[in-house]
N, C-alpha and C positions, 0 to 999 in steps of 0.2 A: 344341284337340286333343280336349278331353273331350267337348265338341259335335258335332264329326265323328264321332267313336266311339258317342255316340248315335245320330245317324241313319244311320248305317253301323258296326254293329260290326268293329272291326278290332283285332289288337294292338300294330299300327304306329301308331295314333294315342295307343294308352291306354298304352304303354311309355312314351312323349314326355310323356306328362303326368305320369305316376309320377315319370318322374326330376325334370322339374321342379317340381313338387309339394315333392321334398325341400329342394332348391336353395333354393327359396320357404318353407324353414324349416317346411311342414306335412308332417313325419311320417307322423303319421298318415292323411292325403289317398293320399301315397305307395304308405304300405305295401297300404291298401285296393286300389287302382288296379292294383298290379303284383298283386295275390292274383287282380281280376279276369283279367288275363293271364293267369297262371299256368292256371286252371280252364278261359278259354277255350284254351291248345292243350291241355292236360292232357286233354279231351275233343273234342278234333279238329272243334271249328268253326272252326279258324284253321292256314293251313299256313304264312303269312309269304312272303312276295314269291320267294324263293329256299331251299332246304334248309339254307342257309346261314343265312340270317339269319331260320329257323324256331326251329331253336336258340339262338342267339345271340339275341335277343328272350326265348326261355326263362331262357334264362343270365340275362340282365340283370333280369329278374324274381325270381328267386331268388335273388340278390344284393341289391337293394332289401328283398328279404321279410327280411333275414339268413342265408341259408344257402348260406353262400359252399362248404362242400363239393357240395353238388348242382348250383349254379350254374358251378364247377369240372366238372363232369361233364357239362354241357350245354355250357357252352364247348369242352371238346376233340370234343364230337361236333359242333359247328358247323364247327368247324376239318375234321376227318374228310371233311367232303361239299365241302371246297371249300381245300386245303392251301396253294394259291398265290394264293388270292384276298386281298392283302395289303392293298390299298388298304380292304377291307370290315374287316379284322382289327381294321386300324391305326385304325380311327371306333370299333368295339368296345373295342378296349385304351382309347384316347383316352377314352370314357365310363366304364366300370370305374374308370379312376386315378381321375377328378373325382370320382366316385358314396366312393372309400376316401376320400379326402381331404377329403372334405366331411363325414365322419364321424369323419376322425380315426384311420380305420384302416388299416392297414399295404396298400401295393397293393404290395408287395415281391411276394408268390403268383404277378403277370401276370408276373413277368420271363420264364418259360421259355416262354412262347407270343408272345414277339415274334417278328417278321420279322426276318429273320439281317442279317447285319451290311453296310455301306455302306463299302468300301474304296477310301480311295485311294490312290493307289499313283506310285513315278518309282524308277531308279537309274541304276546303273553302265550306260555306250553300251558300253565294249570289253572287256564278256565274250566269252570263245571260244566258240565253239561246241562245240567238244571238253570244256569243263569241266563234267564231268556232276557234282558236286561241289556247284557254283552252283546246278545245276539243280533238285538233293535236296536241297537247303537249301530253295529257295525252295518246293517242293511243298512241303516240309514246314511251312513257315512258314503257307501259305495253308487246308492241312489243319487246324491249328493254329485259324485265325482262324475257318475256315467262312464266308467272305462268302456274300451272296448278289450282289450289286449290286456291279461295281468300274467305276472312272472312272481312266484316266489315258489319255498317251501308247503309243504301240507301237513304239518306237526299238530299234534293234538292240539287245542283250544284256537285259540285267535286267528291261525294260519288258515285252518278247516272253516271258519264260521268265515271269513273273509272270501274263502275261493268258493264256497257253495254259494253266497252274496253275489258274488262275481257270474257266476254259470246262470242262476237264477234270472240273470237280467241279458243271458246272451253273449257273454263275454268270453272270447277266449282263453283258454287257460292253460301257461306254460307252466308244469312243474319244474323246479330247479333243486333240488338234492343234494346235500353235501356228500350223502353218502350213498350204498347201493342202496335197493329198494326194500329189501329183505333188514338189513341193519339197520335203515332209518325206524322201519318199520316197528322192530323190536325193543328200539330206545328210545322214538319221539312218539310212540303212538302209544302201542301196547302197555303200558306200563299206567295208564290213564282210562282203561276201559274196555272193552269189547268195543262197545257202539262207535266208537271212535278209529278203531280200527277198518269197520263194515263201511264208515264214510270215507276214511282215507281210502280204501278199495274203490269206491267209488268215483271219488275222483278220480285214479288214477285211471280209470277207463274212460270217463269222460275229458278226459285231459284231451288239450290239440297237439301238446309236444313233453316229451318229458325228457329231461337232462341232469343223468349224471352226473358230475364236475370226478373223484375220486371211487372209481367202484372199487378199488383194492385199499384201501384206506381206513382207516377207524374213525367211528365219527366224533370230533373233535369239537371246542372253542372256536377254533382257527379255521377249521373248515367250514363249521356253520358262518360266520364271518365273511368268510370266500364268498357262499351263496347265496350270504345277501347284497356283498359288492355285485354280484353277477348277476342276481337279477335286477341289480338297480340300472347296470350299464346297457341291460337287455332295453328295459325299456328306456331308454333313453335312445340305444342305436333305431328299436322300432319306430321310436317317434319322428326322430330325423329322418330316417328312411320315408315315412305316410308323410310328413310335411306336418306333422303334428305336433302335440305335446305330449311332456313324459310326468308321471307324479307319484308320490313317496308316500306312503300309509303304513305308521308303525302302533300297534296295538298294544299301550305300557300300562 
């Protein structure tokens, strides 16, 4: 990295060698290296691949130098040019914790610029539909949570009133299926209403992903089971992947 950054100045290669510089137990290597960052954007020979990760390059610079209030202030202005870019956040956050933790000091400060939360979610099939009651409970619960990301089933009652809560606030939403779409359709939906149907259609068009686990399958105990172990692991992997947290919503 410090090779490359010689024959092509850059502060995508001399950030890479700062942090590992530290890692590699030389400090002082480090703190040198990210000071040269800092001066190259500080005087705009370097914009960094994305606006995004101009900042955040800064950020991580001035967090190696120690001054985690400025590197605080170039972090939320990374964040600012690019607010849903989570997958870029979540390498960001991911470097900051090792960069505190390998010093000993508190990375507690990243909690409030994580990526929101990873929900999974199942309940009650034979809520009415008249029970608006159920309904305010459960917005409320998901107001409450703020997911970004939910995973579960779309079965009549609790599941539908949880993921339209979910969509209503912005939140991505993965269907997860025990069974084809066609058979779920016919034994968790239909059998509870028209209107329940027209919203499970709905969802599934607004869904961001939908996954089958068994389309040749009957749908079972065992399999609805499967698919709430699966979207509980879902979110759990998503979480760890964003640097975030995962959490569990059962409607009994």
């Amino acid at each position: 990295y410090i090779a490359a950054a010689r024959v092509a100045p850059s502060s995508y290669p001399l950030i890479n060698a700062s942090t590992m510089s530290l890692f590699a137990g030389n400090e002082a290597q480090a703190r040198s290296l990210a000071g040269e960052v800092e001066t190259m954007i500080a005087n705009g020979l370097d914009r960094g691949e994305t606006p995004y990760w101009h900042e955040a390059t800064r950020a991580e610079a001035l967090l190696l130098l120690g001054q985690r209030d400025d590197a605080r202030t170039a972090l939320e202005a990374a964040i600012g040019h690019a607010p849903q870019a989570w997958e870029d956040l979540a390498t960001t956050l991911r470097q900051f914790r090792m960069i505190d933790e390998f010093r000993n000091d508190d990375p507690h400060w990243l909690k409030p610029y994580a990526p929101p939360v990873s929900l999974s979610y199942s309940g009650l099939i034979a809520i009415s539909e008249s029970d608006q009651g159920a309904a305010e409970k459960i917005a409320d619960a998901i107001e409450r949570i703020q997911p970004g990301f939910a995973y579960g089933a779309i079965a009549a009652g609790a599941d539908i009133l949880i993921a339209e809560a979910c969509l209503a606030r912005g939140c991505e939403l993965h269907v997860i299926l025990p069974a084809d779409i066609e058979t779920f359709r016919s034994l968790s939906v239909a059998p509870y209403g028209e209107n329940w149907v027209l919203r499970f259609d709905d969802l599934l068009a607004e869904a961001t992903s939908i996954h089958v686990l068994a389309p040749h399958q009957h749908l079972s105990k065992a399999a609805i089971a499967l698919a709430a172990d699966v979207s509980a692991g879902s979110a759990l992997h998503n979480a760890q992947r964003l640097e975030s947290v995962a959490k569990s919503m059962q409607v009994v």
